[in-house]
C-alpha positions as CSV (number, residue, x, y, z in Angstrom):
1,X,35.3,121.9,-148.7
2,X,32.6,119.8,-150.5
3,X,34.8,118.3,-153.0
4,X,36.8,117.0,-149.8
5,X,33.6,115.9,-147.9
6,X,32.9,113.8,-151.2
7,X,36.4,112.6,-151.3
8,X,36.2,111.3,-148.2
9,X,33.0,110.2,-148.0
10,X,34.1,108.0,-150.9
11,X,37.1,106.0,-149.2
12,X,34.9,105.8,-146.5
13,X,32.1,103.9,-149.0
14,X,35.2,101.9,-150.6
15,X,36.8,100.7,-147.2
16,X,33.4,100.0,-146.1
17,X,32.9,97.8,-149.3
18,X,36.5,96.2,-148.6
19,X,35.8,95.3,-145.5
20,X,32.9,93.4,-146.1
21,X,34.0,91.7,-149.0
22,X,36.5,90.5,-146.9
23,X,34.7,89.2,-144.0
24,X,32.2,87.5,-146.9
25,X,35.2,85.7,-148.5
26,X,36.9,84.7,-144.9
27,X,33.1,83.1,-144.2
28,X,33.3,81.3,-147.1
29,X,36.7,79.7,-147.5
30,X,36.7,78.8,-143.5
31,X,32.5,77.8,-143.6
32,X,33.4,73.9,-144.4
33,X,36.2,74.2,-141.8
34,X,33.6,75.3,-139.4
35,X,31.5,72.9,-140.2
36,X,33.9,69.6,-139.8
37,X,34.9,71.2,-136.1
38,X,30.9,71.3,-135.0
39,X,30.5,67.8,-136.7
40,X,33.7,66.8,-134.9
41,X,32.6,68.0,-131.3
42,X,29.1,66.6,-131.7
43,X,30.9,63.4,-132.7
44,X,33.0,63.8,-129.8
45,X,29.4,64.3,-127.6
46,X,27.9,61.5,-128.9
47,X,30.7,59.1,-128.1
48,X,30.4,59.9,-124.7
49,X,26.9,59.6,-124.0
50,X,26.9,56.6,-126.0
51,X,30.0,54.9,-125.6
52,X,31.8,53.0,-128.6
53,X,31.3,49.2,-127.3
54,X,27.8,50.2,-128.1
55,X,27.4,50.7,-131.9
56,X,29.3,50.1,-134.7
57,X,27.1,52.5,-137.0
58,X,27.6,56.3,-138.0
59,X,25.6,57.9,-135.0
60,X,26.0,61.2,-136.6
61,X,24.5,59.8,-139.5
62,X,21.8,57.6,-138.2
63,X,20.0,61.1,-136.8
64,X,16.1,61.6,-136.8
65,X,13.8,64.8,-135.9
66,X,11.6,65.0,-132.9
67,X,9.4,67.2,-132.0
68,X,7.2,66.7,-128.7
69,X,6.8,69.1,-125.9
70,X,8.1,66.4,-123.4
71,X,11.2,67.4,-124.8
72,X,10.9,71.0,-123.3
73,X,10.5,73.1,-126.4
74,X,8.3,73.0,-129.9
75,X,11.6,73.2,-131.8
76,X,12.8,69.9,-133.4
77,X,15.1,68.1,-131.7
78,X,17.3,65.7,-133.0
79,X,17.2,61.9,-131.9
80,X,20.8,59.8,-132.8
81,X,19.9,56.1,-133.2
82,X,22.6,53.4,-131.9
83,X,23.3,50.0,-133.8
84,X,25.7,47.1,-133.1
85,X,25.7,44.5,-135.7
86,X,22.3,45.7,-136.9
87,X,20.9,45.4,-133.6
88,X,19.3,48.6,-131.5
89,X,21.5,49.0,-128.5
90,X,20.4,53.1,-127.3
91,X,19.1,56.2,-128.5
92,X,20.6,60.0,-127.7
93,X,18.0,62.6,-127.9
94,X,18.8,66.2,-127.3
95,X,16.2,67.7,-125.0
96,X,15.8,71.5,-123.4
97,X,15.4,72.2,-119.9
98,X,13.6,75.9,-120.6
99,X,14.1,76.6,-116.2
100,X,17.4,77.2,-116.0
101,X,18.6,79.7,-113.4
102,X,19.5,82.3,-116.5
103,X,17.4,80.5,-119.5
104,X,17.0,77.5,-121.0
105,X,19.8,74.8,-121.3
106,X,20.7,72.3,-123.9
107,X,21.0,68.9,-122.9
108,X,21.9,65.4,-124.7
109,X,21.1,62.0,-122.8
110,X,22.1,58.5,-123.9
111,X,19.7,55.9,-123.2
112,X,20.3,52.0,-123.6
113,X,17.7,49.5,-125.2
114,X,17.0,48.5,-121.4
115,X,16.6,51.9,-120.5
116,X,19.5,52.7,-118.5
117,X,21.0,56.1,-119.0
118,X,24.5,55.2,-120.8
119,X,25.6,59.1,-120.8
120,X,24.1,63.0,-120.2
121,X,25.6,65.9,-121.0
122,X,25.5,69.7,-121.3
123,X,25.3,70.9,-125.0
124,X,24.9,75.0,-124.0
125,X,24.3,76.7,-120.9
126,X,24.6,80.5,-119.8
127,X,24.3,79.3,-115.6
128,X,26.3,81.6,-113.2
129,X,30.3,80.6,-113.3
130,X,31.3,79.3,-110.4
131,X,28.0,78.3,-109.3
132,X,25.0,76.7,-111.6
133,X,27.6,76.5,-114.2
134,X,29.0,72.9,-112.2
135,X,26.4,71.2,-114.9
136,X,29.0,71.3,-117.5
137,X,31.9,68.4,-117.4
138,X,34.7,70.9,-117.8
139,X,33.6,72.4,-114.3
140,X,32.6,69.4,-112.2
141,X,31.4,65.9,-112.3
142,X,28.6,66.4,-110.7
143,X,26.3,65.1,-114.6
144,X,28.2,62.3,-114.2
145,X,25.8,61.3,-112.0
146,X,23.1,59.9,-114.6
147,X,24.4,57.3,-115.8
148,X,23.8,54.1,-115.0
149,X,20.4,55.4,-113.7
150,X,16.8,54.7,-114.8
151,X,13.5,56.2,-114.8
152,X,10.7,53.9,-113.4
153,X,7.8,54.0,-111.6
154,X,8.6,52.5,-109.3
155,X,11.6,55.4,-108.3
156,X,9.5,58.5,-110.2
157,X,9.8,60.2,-107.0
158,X,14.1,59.7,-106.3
159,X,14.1,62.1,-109.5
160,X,14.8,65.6,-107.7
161,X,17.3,67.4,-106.5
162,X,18.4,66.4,-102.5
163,X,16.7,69.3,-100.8
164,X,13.4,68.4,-102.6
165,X,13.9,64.7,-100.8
166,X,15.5,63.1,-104.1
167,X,18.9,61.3,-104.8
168,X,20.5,63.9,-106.9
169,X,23.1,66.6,-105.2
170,X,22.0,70.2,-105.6
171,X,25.2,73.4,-105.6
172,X,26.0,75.3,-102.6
173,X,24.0,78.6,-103.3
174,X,22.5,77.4,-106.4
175,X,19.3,74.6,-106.5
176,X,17.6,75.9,-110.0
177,X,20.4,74.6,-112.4
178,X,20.5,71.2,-111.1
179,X,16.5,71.1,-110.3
180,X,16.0,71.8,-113.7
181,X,18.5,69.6,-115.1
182,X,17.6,66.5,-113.0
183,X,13.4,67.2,-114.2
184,X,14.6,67.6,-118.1
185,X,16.6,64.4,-117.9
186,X,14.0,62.3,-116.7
187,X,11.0,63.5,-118.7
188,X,13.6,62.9,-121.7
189,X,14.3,59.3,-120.5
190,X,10.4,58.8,-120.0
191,X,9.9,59.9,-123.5
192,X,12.5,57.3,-125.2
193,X,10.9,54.6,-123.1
194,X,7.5,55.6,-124.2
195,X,8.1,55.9,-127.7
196,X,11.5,54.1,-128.9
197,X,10.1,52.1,-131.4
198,X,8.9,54.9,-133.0
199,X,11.9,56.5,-133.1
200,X,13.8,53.6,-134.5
201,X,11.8,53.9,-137.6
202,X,11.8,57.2,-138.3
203,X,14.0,58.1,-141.5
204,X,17.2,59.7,-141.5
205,X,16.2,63.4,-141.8
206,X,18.9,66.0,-139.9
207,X,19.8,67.3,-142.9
208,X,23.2,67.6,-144.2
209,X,23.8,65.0,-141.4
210,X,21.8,62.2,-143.0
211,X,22.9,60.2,-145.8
């Protein structure tokens, strides 16, 4: 009886050692593969918030660290700097909107040298599906809506949601997601125009995406 609770306890230890030896080595031959996919869809991102006729650089390349609370966390934050021909022509800064309906939400908006939002999107979200989830592209439109768009003071008071008296739409059933949204996006385009040059000049420090 013991000899067979050994026995087995030692093809249990032996599997167990298998198995993670396995899931080690299948981290490690598919961890650059991993890594070219994330790099890929961040490219991807960052082509749409800042379109191509607007740089000719390595966005994903040309990234910087920020960390302010305007940006809605304490966390760094990383800032992609846009060039055409050497010139400036926008900024992307991923930024946190920590009042989401079910927690905070990652957000990326493209902002032009003349301050004019050239993109926003979602980066992560866990909003209800089906109702504060109509933030992210692949469900609606509706953050399409930015773009073009600027922050003044002039129009400080347009930035809310349509049931708060501002220009933006809110979702059937669900105000919080887009409310929070709409308030993250400006205070993110208020801080680029409050501190781009600063921002230009920072060096290249994102790690492994930094030359």
């Amino acid at each position: 009886m013991l000899n067979a609770i050994r026995k087995n306890g030692m093809v249990l230890t032996i599997f167990a050692c298998a198995s993670t030896g396995v899931v080690a080595l299948t981290n490690y031959l598919t961890k650059d593969q991993i890594h070219l996919q994330e790099r890929q869809q961040l490219l991807s991102v960052l082509n749409q918030v800042i379109p191509k006729d607007l740089h000719d650089n390595d966005l994903y390349k040309s990234c910087t660290l920020i960390k302010n609370p305007a940006l809605g966390t304490d966390s760094p934050m990383s800032a992609y700097r846009a060039y055409l021909n050497g010139e400036p022509t926008a900024l992307a800064l991923e930024a946190i909107a920590p009042d989401g309906y079910n927690g905070a939400i990652k957000i990326i908006v493209g902002v032009r040298q003349d301050g004019i939002i050239s993109g926003t999107r979602v980066l992560s979200q866990q909003e209800t599906p089906g109702l504060g989830d109509k933030i992210d592209l692949r469900v609606s439109d509706w953050i399409l809506s930015f773009t073009g768009k600027e922050v003044t003071e002039d129009n400080l008071s347009s930035w809310r949601v349509r049931k708060d008296g501002g220009q933006f739409d809110q979702f059937t059933g669900a105000t919080i997601t887009p409310r929070a949204v709409v308030k993250a996006v400006k205070k993110t385009v208020e801080f680029v125009n409050q501190n781009r040059e600063q921002i230009l000049l920072q060096s290249s420090d994102c790690g492994g995406n930094s030359e």
